[in-house]
C-alpha positions as CSV (number, residue, x, y, z in Angstrom):
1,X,-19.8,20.0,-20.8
2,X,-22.9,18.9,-22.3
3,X,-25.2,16.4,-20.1
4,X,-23.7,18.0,-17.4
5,X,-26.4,18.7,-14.6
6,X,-24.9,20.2,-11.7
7,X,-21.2,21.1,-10.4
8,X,-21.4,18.0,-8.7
9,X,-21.4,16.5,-12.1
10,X,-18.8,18.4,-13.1
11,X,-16.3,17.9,-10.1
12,X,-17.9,14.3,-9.3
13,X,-14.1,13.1,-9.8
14,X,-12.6,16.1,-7.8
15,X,-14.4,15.4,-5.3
16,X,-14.2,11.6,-5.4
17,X,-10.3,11.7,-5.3
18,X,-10.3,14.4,-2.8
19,X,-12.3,12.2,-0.1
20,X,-10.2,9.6,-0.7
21,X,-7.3,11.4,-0.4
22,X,-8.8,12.9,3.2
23,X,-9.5,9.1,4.0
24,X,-6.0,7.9,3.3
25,X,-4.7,10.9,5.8
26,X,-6.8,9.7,8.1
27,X,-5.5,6.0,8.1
28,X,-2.3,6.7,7.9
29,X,-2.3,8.7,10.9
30,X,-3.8,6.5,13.0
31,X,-1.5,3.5,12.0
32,X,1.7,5.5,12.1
33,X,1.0,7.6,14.8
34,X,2.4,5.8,17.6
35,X,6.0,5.4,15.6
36,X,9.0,7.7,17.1
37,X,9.2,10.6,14.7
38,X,6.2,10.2,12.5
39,X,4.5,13.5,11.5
40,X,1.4,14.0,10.3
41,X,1.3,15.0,6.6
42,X,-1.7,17.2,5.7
43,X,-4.0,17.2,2.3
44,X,-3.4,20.5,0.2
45,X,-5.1,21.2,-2.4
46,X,-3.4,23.3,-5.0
47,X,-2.5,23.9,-9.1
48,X,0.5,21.4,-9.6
49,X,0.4,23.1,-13.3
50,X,2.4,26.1,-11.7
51,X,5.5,26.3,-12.2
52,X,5.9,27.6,-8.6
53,X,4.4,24.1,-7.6
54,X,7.9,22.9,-6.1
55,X,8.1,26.2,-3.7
56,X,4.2,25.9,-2.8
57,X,4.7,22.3,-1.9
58,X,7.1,23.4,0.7
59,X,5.2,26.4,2.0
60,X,4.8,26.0,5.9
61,X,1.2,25.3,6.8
62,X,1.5,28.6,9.4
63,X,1.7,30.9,6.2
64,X,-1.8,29.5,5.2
65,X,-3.5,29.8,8.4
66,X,-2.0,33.8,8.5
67,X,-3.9,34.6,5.2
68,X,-6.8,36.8,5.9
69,X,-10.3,36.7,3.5
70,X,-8.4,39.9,1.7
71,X,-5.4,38.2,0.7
72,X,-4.7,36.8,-2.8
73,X,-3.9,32.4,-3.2
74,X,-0.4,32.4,-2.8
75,X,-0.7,30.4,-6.5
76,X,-1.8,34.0,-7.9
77,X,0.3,36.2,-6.6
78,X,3.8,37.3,-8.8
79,X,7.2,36.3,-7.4
């Protein structure tokens, strides 16, 4: 990591990819959203080097919103 300055230098593409991801949400949604049956599709943010990454992908966006500070990442939890 050498002439690295910050995090931000570190994650500079994480971030990057991340906004645009967030941007590309956004457009969507506001060009689709007036089609019969369109749902919004959300941006989550998670390992897709897990194995588990097939059952996280499906993992109802209620479950995250129930986690409390306490709680482990559903990614580090064992199965």
């Amino acid at each position: 990591m050498s002439g690295c300055k910050s995090l931000g230098d570190v994650f500079q593409k994480y971030f990057s990819s991340f906004y645009h991801c967030v941007e590309a949400a956004k457009l969507s949604h506001e060009a689709f959203k007036a089609y019969p049956g369109y749902e919004y599709q959300p941006v989550k943010v998670m390992p897709t080097d897990n194995p588990l990454f097939l059952i996280e992908d499906q993992r109802a966006l209620n479950d995250y919103d129930t986690l409390s500070v306490d709680d482990l990442p559903f990614w580090m939890r064992k199965y």
